[in-house]
N, C-alpha and C positions, 0 to 999 in steps of 0.2 A: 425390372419393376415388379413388386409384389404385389401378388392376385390371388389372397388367400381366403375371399370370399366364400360361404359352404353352399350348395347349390341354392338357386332361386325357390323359393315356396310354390311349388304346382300351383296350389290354391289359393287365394288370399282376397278375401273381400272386406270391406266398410274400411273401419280406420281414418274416414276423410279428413277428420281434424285433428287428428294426429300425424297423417304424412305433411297437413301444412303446416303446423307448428312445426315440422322436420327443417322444411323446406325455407322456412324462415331463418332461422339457424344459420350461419357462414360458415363462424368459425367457434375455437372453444369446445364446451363439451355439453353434450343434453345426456341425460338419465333418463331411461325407460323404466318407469315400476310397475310393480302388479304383481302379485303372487302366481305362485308356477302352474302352467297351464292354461295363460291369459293370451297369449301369443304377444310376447315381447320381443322373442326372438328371429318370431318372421313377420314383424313388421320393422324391425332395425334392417335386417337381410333383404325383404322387399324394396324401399327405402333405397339402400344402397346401390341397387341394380340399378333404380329407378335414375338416380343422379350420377352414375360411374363418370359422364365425365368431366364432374365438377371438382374430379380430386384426379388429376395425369399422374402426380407422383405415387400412385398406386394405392391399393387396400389392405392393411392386417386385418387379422381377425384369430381371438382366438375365445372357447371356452373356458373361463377361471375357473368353473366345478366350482362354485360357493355354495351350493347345497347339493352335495350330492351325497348320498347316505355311504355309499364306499369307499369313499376315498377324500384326504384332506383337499383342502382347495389347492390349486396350483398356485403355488409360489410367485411373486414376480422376478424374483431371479431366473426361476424358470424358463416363465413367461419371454423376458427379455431375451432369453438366449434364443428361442424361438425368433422371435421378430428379426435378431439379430443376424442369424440364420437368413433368414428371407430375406433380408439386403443386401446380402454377398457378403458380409462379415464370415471368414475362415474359420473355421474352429480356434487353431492355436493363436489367435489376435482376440478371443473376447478375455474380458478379464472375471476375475472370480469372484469378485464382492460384486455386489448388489448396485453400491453406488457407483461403481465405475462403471458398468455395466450401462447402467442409467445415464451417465454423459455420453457414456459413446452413440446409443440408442438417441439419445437429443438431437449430438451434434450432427448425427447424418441424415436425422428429418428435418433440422430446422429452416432450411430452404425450399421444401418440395410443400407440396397443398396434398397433404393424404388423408386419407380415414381410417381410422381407428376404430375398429367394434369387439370392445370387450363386452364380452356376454356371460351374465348368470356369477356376476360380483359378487363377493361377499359383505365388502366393507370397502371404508374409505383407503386404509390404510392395506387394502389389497390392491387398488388402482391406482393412487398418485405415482408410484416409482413406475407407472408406463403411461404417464400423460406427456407428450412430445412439445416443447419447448414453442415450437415455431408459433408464426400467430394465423397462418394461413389454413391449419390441419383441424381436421374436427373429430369429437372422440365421440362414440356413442356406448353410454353404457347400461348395459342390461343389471335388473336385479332386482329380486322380492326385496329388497331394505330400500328406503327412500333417501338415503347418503345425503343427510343435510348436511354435513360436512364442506361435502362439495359442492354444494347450493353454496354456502356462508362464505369457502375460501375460496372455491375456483371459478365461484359464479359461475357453476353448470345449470342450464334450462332444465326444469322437472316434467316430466310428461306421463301421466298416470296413466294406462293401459286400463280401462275398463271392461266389462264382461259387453258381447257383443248385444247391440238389438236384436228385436226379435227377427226383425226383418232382416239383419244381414246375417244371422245365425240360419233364416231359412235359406237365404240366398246359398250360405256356403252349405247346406246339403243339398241345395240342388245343385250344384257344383260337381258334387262331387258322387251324388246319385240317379241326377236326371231327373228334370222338372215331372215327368209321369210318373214318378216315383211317389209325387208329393200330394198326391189325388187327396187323400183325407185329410183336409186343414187340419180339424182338432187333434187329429193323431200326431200331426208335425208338430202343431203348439204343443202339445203335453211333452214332446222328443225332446223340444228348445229349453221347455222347461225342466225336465229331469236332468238334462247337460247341463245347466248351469250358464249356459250363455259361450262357455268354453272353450276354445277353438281345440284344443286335445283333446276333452270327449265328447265332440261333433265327431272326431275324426275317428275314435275308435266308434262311436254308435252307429258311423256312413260306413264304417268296416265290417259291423255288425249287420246291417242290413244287405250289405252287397255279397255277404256270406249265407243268406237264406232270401234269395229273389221272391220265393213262393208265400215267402211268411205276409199277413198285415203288417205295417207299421200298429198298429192297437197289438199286436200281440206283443212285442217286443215294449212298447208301451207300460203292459199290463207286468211286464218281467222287472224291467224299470222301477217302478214304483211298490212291487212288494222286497226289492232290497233294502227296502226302509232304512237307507245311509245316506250321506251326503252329497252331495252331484259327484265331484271324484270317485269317491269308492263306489256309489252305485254304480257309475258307466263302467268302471275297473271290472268289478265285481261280476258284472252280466257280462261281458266278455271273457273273463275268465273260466266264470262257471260254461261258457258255451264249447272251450277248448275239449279237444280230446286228452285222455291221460296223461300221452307222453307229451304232448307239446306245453299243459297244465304245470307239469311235474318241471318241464325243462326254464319256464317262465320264475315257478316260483325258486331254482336254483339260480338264474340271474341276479337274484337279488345280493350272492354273495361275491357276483365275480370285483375282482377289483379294478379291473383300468376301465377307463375309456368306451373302451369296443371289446371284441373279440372275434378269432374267425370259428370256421365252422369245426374243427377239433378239437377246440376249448370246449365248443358246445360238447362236441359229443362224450367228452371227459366229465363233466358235467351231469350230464345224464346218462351216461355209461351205456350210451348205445349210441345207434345211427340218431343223427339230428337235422340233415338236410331237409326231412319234409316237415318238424313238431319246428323249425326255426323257419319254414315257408309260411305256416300255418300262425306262428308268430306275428309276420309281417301282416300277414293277410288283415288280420283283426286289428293291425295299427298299434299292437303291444311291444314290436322292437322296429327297428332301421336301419336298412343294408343301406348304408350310407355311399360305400363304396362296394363295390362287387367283393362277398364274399368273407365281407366284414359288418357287422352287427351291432347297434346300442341301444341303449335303453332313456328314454326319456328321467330325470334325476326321482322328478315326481311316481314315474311306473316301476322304478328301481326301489322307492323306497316302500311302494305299493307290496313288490314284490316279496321283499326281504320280509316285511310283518307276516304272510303266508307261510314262508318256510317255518317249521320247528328246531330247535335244535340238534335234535337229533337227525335229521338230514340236512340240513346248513354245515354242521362240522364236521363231518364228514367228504361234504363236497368241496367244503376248501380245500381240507389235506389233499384230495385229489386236483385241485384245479394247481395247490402250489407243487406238489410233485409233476403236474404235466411241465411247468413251465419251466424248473429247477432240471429235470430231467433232458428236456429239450433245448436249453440254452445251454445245458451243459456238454450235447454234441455237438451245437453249434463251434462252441468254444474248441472243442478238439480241432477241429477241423484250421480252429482261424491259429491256433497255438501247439499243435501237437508235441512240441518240444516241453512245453511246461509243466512240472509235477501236478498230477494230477490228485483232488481229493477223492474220498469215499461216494463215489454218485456211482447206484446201478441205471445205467440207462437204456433202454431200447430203439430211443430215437437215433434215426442216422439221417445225415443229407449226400447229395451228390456232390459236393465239393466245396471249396470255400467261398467262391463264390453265393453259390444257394447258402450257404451258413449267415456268409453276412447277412445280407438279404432278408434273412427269415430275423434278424435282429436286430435290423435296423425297423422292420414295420413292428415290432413288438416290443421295443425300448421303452417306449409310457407304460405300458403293459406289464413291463418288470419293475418297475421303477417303482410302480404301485404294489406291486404286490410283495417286490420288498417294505414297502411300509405296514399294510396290514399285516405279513407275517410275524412285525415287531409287534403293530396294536393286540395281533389275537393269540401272540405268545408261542406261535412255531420259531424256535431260536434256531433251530436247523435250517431249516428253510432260511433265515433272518441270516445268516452268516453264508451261506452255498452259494445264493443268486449273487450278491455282488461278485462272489469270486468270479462266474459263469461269463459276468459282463466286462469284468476287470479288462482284458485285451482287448475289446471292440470299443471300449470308452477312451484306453489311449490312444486307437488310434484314429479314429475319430475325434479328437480333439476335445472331446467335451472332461476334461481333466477335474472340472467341480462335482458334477455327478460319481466321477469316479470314487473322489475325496470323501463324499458324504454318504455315498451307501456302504465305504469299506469303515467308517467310522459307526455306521453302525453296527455292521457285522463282528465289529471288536465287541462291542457294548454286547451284543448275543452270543459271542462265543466266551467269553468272560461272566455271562448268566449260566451256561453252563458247566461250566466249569473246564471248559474243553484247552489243555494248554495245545496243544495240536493246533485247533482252529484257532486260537489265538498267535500262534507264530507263523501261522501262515497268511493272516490279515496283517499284522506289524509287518511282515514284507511286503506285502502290496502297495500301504499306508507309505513306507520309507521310500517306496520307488515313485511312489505319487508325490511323495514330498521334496524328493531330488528335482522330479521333473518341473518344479516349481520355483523351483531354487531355495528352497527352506534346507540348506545342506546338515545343517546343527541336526534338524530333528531326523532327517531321512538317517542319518548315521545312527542315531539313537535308536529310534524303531530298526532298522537293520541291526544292529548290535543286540537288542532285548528278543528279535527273532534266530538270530543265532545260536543265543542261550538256552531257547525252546524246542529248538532241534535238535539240539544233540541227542548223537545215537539216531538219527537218522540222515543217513552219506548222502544221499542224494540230494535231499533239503540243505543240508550243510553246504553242500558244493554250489548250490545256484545262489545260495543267501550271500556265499563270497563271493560268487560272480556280480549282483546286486551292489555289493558293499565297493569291490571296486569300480562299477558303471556309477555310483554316486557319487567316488573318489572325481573319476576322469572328470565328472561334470561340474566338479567344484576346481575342477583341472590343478591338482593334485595327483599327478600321472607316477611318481615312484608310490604313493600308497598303494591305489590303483595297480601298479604293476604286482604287488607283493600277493594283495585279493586274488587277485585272476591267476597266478604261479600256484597258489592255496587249492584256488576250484579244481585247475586243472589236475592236479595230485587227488582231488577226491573222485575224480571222473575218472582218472584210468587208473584207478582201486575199482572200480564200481564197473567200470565197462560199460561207458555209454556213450553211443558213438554221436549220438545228437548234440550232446554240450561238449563235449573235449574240439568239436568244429567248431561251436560258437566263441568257447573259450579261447581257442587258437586267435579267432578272429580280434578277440578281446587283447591280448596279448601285442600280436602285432601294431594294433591302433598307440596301445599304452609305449610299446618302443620306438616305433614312427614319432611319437611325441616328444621322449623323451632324448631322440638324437640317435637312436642303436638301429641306422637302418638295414644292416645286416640281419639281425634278429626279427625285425617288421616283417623283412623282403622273406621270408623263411616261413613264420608262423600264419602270415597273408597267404600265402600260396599253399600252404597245408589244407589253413578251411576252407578258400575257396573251392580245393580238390574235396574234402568234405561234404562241403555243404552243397555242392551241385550235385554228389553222389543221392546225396539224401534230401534234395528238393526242395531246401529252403530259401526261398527266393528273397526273402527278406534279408537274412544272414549273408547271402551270398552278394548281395549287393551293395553290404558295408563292406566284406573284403576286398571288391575290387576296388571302394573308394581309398580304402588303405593301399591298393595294390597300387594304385595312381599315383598317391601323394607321395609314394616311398620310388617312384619310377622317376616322377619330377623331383624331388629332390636329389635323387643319381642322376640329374642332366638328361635322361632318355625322356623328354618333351614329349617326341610323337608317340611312343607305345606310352607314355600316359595317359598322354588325350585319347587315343583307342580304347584304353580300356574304363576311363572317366566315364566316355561317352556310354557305354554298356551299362555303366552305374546310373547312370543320369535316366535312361528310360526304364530300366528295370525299377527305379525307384521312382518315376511317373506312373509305370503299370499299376505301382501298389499303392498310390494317394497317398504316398508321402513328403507332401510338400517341403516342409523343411528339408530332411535329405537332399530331394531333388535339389534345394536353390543351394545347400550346401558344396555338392559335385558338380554343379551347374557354374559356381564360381571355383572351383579347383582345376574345373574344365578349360574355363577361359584363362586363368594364370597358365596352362600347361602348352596351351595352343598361344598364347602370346611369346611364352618363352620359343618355341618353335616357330615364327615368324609369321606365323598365322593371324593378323590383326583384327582381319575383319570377320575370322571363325574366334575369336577371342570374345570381338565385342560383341558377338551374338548368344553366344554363353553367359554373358556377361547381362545382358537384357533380358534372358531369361531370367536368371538369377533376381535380376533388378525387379521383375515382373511378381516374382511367386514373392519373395522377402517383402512386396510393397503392399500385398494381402496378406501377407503376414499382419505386418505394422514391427519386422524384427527391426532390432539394431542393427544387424549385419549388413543392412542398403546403403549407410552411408559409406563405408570400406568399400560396395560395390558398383557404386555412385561415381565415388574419387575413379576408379582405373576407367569408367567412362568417357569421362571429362577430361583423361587425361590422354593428353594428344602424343607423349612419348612413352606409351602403355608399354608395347611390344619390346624397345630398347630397353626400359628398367626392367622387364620380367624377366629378358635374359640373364642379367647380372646376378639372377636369385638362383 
């Protein structure tokens, strides 16, 4: 059940007739307004807590960033894939468009009573493709626009978030400073009045005060009121100016980071020094939020505070530097998760401890890239615009998220074709072609692998993996004599070139392609070449399609039980590596192997696995693994194969 609520608000007072208008509410959808900085968004999350269990079927929640000055708003493509996520939807089971996306997202809340809290909307036509079908679910959505839209057609309740009283504005500093704090009424009143009433700057002016114990509140008062600005920017402002240099200097470079968050080496890329204490000093004053240990945001309203502070002349600067930290260091990542794959032009100094740490540092950083591939397109770094997707390309297959892969390597074409770069453009049209097999679009994936061919020549290495490419597109359109011709092509350019990492893989390729085609002399040959390969050289991925060929080319020679011996080696080396499909693939060649060998009841339990992972899949392949369940003379007909 998802529980993807963001922590409860420490602080939270007044609001009474807005948590009962909440509370009145069932089902459907209410809208919170009020411009940024009004507390819309902890009084939906207070709210929430308050009623958790009026909704068992769980809570989403997510940010749509509808005004955030760096970054576009989140997509609800996006968005869904998220939610979808958090229902146990697999990666390789969501679909790619929008609207399928959007029924599947319907059809598996329309029976549970859950909550919905999109916060910080932009528009209407940002929220309906994630408004849930059921009649029992309730959506709460945040947003400076008052979405009459969805008043007129979704009949959503509107609930206007006011500036607080005076009284509950005093209440939340003494809250949050201690009622002896508040000794001088008039000084408090003139504080409520300088804030605006605002529950974000109560909160940096309570951060301002608990940062100078010794000070009067009339002094800080008196600071207040000669900023002769607006409530925002005066509270901004008089926190600002009270920072020291470096944490000043590190604030107003926030303004250009792109994602989400950031941790504390962004910072210090950022500011080009140490940042752990000018990012304490941050928090201190209520100008960012270690939301999680370690990791850092900015309120959209202090982000775009921020960004008007910087000049251009250090704003431009600090990006080239935030998108080289990220390009640099996604792109050790990448070695680590790929080391077999031709590498582009990246000088990097980042390293991790393994591939493990690799993913890891990519999976908490994925919104992070995602975004700053997009500003590198908005602010015209085409290097950059074309590098990061490559960096991510292997973590997005295999992680299943195959849309994102599609549409950040679609841009990288469109930026390596701004510069003229035929290089980086035939090294995107491979990615694109392998994204497009893996989808089954085979027409095009052959075309972009054909048009990156073209682009390679004169370089052996590229040329050799683009026919290795062109035949894994063949095999998937199962097309196994093209397929065979490709991979006899790569392996000729591999040992011209002397590379002992693809001539393993290719072998491996090879054998798959004559296992299929009927040569299992030649399978049983070029399978046992890479597997001796690719164990030499560690590739646990590679080595663990060999022995699925080694299997199938063993069960097809009648040797049942050293198939299933060596199945089963496939089957967990490719659970070790969260390759689902694989796994339920070997999983069911597992169970044909060991039925053929009279093994029934080690059949069907392959065979359940199989049925288990293909059934969060949503593949086709369950019903074939369905039938030998059900069927009661399994063992008897597998021998005859």
């Amino acid at each position: 059940m998802p529980r993807q609520l963001p922590a409860r608000p420490p602080v939270f007072v007044g609001r009474l007739d807005e948590l009962k208008a909440l509370d009145a509410i069932e089902s459907g959808v209410a809208v919170i307004g009020g411009p940024g900085g009004f507390g819309k968004t902890s009084l939906a999350v207070r709210w929430a807590y308050d009623n958790l269990d009026r909704f068992p079927g769980g809570q989403l929640y997510v940010n749509l960033r509808g005004f955030d000055p760096a970054a576009e708003p989140s997509s609800p493509a996006v968005v869904l894939r998220g939610f979808l996520d958090a229902l146990g939807v697999v990666p390789e089971r969501i679909p790619d468009d929008l609207e399928a996306r959007g029924a599947l997202f319907r059809g598996l809340v329309a029976d549970r009573r859950m909550l919905v809290v999109l916060d910080n909307a932009r528009d209407e036509e940002q929220v309906r493709p994630l408004l849930p079908s059921g009649a029992d679910s309730l959506v709460i959505v945040t947003s400076r626009n008052r979405m009459h839209g969805l008043v007129a057609y979704e009949q959503a309740q509107p609930l206007t978030v006011p500036v607080l009283a005076e009284d509950e504005a005093v209440a939340l500093l003494a809250l949050r400073l201690g009622a002896d704090r508040l000794g001088d009424t008039e000084a408090v009143a003139e504080l409520v009045r300088c804030s605006g009433g605002l529950p974000l700057t109560l909160a940096v002016v309570a951060a301002r005060v608990l940062s100078y114990p010794a000070f009067p509140l009339r002094a800080l008062v008196d600071e207040l009121q000669n900023e002769r600005l607006d409530a925002l920017d005066a509270v901004f402002s008089m926190s600002y100016n009270a920072l020291p240099d470096d944490a000043a200097r590190l604030f107003r470079l926030l303004g250009v980071h792109c994602g989400p968050d950031l941790d504390v080496r962004a910072a210090e890329v950022l500011l080009e020094g140490q940042a752990r204490k000018p990012l304490a000093e941050l928090t201190r004053a209520h100008l960012v939020d270690e939301h999680v240990p370690g990791r850092f945001r900015l309120h959209d309203v202090l982000r775009a505070f921020a960004a008007d502070l910087a000049t251009e002349d250090e704003a431009r600067p600090a990006l080239r530097r935030l998108l080289d930290h990220y390009l640099h260091t996604a792109f050790a990542a990448e070695r680590c998760l790929a080391p077999h794959w031709p590498s582009i032009d990246v000088e990097s100094s980042a390293s991790f401890g393994g591939y493990e740490e690799a993913q890891a540092w990519l999976e908490a950083e994925l919104p992070v890239l995602l975004a700053a591939t997009d500003l590198a397109v908005r602010k015209g770094f085409d290097v950059h615009a074309w590098q990061l997707p490559w960096t991510m390309s292997t973590f997005l297959y295999r992680c299943g998220r195959w849309d994102d892969r599609a549409s950040t390597q679609h841009l990288a074409l469109a930026a390596a074709k701004r510069l003229g770069d035929r290089s980086a453009e035939a090294v995107t049209l491979h990615l694109l072609g392998r994204g497009k097999a893996m989808l089954g679009d085979h027409t095009g994936a052959q075309a972009d692998l054909a048009r990156a061919l073209e682009l390679h020549q004169g370089d052996a290495v590229n040329v050799g993996v683009t026919h290795f490419s062109i035949a894994w597109s063949h095999a998937m359109a199962e097309d196994f004599t093209t397929a065979l011709a490709h991979a006899q092509k790569a392996l000729e350019q591999f040992i011209t070139t002397r590379n002992p990492s693809w001539i393993a893989l290719i072998q491996g390729a090879l054998g798959w392609a004559n296992a299929m085609i009927g040569d299992l002399d030649a399978a049983l040959d070029h399978s046992t070449e890479a597997l001796h390969r690719l164990r030499v050289l560690g590739d646990l991925d590679g080595e663990a399609y060999a022995l699925r060929t080694l299997g199938h080319v063993h069960h097809k020679l009648g040797e049942h039980e050293r198939a299933a011996v060596v199945l089963s080696l496939a089957v967990d080396q490719l659970a070790g590596l969260g390759e689902r499909y694989g796994e339920a693939q070997c999983a069911g060649d597992l169970g044909d192997a060991l039925a053929a060998a009279g093994d029934t009841e080690g059949a069907r339990q392959a065979w359940s696995r199989a049925e288990a992972l293909l059934t969060r899949l949503g593949h086709p392949d369950l019903e074939g693994v369905r039938a030998k369940l059900i069927d009661s003379g399994v063992a008897e007909r597998s021998l005859e194969t």
